[in-house]
N, C-alpha and C positions, 0 to 999 in steps of 0.2 A: 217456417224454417224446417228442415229434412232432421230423421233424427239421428244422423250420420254427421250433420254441423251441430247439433246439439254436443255429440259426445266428443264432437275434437277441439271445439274452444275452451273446455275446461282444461283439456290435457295440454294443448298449448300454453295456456293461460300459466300450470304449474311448471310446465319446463319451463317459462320465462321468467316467474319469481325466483325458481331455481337459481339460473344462470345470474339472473340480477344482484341475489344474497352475496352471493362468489365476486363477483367483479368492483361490489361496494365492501366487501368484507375483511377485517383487517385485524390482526392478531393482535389484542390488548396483555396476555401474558403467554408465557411458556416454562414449563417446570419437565424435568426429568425426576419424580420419584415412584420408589417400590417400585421400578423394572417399567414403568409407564411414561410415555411421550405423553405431556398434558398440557392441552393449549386451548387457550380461552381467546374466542373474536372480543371484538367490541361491543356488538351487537348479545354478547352472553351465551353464543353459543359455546358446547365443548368439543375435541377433539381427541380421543384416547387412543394411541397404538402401545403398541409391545416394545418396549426397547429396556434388553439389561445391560447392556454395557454401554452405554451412552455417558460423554463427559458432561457432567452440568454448568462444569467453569468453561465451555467452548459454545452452548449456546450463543444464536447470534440472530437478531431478527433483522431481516431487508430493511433500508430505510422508510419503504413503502408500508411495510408491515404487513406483508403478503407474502413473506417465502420465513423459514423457519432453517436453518444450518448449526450442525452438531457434527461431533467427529467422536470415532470411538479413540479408548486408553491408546497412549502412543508409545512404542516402544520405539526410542532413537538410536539404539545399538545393537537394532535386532537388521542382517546382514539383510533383508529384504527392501528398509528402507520406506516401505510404506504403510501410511496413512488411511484408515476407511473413514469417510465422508458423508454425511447425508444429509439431504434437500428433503424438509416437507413445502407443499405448496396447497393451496384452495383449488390447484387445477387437477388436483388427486390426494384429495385429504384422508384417503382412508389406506396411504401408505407414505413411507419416505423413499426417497430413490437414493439409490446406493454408489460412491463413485470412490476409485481407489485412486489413491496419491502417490505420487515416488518422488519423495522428499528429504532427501542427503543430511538432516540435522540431526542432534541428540536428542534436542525439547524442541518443544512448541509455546511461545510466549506472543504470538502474537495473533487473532482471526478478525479479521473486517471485513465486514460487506464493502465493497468499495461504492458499486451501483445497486439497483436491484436484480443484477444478474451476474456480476462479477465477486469473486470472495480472495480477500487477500491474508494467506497463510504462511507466519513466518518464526524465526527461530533461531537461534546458534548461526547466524551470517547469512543464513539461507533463506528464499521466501519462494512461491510461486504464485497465482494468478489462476485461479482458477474458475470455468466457466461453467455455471449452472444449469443453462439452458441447452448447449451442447455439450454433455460432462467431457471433461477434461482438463489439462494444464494447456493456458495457451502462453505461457510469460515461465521465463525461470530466471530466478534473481540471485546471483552471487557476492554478496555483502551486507551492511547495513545502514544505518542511520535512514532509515526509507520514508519518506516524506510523498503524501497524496496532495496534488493540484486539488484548491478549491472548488474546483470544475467536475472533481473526480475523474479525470478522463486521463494523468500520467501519475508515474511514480517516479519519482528522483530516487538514486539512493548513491552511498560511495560502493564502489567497487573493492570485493577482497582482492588481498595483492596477488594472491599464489603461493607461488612455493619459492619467489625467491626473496630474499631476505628482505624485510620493513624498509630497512636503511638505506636501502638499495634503489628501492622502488616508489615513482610519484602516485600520489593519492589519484584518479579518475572519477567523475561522476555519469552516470549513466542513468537514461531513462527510459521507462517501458509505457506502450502507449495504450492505452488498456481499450479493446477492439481490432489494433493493430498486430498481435501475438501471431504465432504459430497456429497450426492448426493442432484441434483440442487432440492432447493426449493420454493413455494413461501408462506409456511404456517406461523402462529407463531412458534417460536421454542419452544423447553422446558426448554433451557436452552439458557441463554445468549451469550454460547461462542458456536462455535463447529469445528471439522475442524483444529483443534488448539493442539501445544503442546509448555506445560513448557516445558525451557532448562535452568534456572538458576534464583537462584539456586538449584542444584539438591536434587530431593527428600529427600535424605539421611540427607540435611543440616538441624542441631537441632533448625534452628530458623522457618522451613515454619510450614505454619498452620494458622488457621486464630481463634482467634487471635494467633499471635506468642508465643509459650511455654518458647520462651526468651528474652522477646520484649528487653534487652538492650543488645541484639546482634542479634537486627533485620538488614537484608541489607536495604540501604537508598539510592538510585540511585541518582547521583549528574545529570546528563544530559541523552540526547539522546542515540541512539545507532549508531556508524560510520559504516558502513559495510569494508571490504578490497574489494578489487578489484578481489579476487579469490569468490566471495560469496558464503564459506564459512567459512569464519569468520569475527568478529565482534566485538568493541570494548568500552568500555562505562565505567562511573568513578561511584563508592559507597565510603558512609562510612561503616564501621562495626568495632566495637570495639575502637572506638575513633579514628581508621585511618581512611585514604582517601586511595584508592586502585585503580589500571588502572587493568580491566578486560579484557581477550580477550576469547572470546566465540568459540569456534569450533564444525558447525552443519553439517552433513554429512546426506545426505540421501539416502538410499540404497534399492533397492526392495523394494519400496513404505517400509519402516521404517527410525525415524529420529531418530538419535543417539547425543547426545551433550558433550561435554568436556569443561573445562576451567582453565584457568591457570592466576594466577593475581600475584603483585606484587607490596608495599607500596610505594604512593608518598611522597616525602621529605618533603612535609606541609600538616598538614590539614586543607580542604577546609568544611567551613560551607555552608550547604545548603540554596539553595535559591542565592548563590552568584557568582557563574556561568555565566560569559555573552558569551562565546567565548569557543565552542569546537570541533572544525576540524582540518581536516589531513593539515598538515604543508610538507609534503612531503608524498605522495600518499605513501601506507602500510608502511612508515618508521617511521615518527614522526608525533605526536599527540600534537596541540595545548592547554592550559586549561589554559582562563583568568580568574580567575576572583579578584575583586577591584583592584589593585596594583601588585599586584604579576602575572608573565608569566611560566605558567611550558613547559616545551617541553618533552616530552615521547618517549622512544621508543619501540613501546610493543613485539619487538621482540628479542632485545637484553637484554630486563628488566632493561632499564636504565630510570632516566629522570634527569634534570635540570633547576635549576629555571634561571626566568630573570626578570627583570622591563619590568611592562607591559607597550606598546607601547598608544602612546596616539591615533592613527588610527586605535585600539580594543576598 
């Protein structure tokens, strides 16, 4: 052997344990103190940058446990609007990358990893979608109650109404398709949503429009939205018309287009708004729990059945 292959299979040999530590390697902790990023793999190794303004309540590790996200202090009434961000990864551990937000809220009460490249940042009605790997926003979300598919791959949420009066206006559900967004930004937008599609209720219905052209057969969302375990479909309670209704949503997306269906069916009481304390799966896609004061319904939104009960005093 030459001694030109002697001295290059060592140096391979360690660029490839290199690269191997990196790709099997996965963050066991992360701590922001005394002005230092501190992250510990599984393997024991450490990881120390500089960071003094870093929140410790917005750490957030990838599901993978390979990316690392933090955002600095956030001022929600400062007229700029935006949010500084930052990604550490194994793919460059010896810094964080830095990505600015422009995000319309006061506070920040909500940060999830969705995937291990998607991060979902939300707040005071508002949320965005933001992509780590191409930094930017590619989803902007105008509302709340925002619900992640098992799948991780959509967000339900309701839609705010606007600017014209509650009373006036039906409740909308909208979903974003997470890959399917806008291309990544970091500008102001033009528009508060984008990225996003209604799916109920469907255009055609004679109450949407802002204000409603029927406000007393506007829809009135009692609760959140459940997802089922196939995600796609989903499930969530209104008034309209003086009833109470179990809704089940079906969103399908095909060649980048989303398509939506749904099919509801009257509950045996009506539940006045606001009165709701208790609304989950009692048995994963079979029955549907709905407390609220005294009374227990149980649903089952695939047979189109429900039943009432006394409500438990442990709800």
């Amino acid at each position: 052997m030459s001694q030109r292959a002697r001295n290059t299979i060592p140096r391979i040999s360690i660029v490839a344990v290199v690269l191997a530590l990196r790709v099997f390697a996965q963050v066991a902790e992360v701590r922001l103190l005394e002005g230092k990023l501190r992250i510990t793999t599984v393997q024991g190794r450490q990881y120390e940058l500089e960071e003094s303004n870093g929140s410790e309540q917005s750490l957030r590790v990838s599901p993978g446990r390979t990316k690392v996200f933090y955002h600095l202090p956030f001022d929600g009434y400062d007229t700029k609007h935006e949010l500084v961000a930052k990604v550490w990864s194994f793919a460059d551990p010896d810094r964080a990358a830095q990505l600015r937000v422009w995000i319309k809220s006061r506070f920040i009460d909500r940060v999830e990893w969705i995937d291990d490249r998607y991060v979902l940042i939300a707040g005071d009605g508002r949320g965005v979608v933001v992509d780590t790997e191409n930094p930017g926003v590619t989803h902007r979300l105008w509302g709340g109650r925002l619900a992640i598919s098992p799948d991780r791959k959509k967000l339900l949420y309701v839609q705010a109404v606007g600017r014209a009066p509650r009373e006036l206006t039906s409740n909308v559900a909208a979903v974003a398709v997470v890959g399917m967004g806008t291309n990544p930004t970091h500008e102001p937008p033009e528009s508060m949503e984008s990225g996003v599609h209604e799916v109920y209720p469907p255009e055609s219905d004679p109450t949407r429009g802002t204000p409603a052209p029927i406000p007393e057969r506007r829809h009135i969302f009692l609760t959140g939205i459940l997802w089922f375990s196939d995600s796609e479909r989903a499930v969530l309670v209104e008034n309209q018309d003086d009833i109470t209704w179990l809704v089940v949503l079906s969103i399908q997306v095909l060649n980048g287009a989303v398509s939506a269906s749904h099919l509801r069916f009257p509950l045996p009481a009506r539940i006045e708004e606001g009165t709701i304390t208790r609304f989950a799966w009692s048995k994963p896609d079979e029955e549907v729990e709905v407390v609220a004061g005294n009374m227990r319904l149980i649903a089952n939104p695939i047979r189109r059945t429900a039943r009432m009960e006394a409500a438990s005093h442990s709800h």
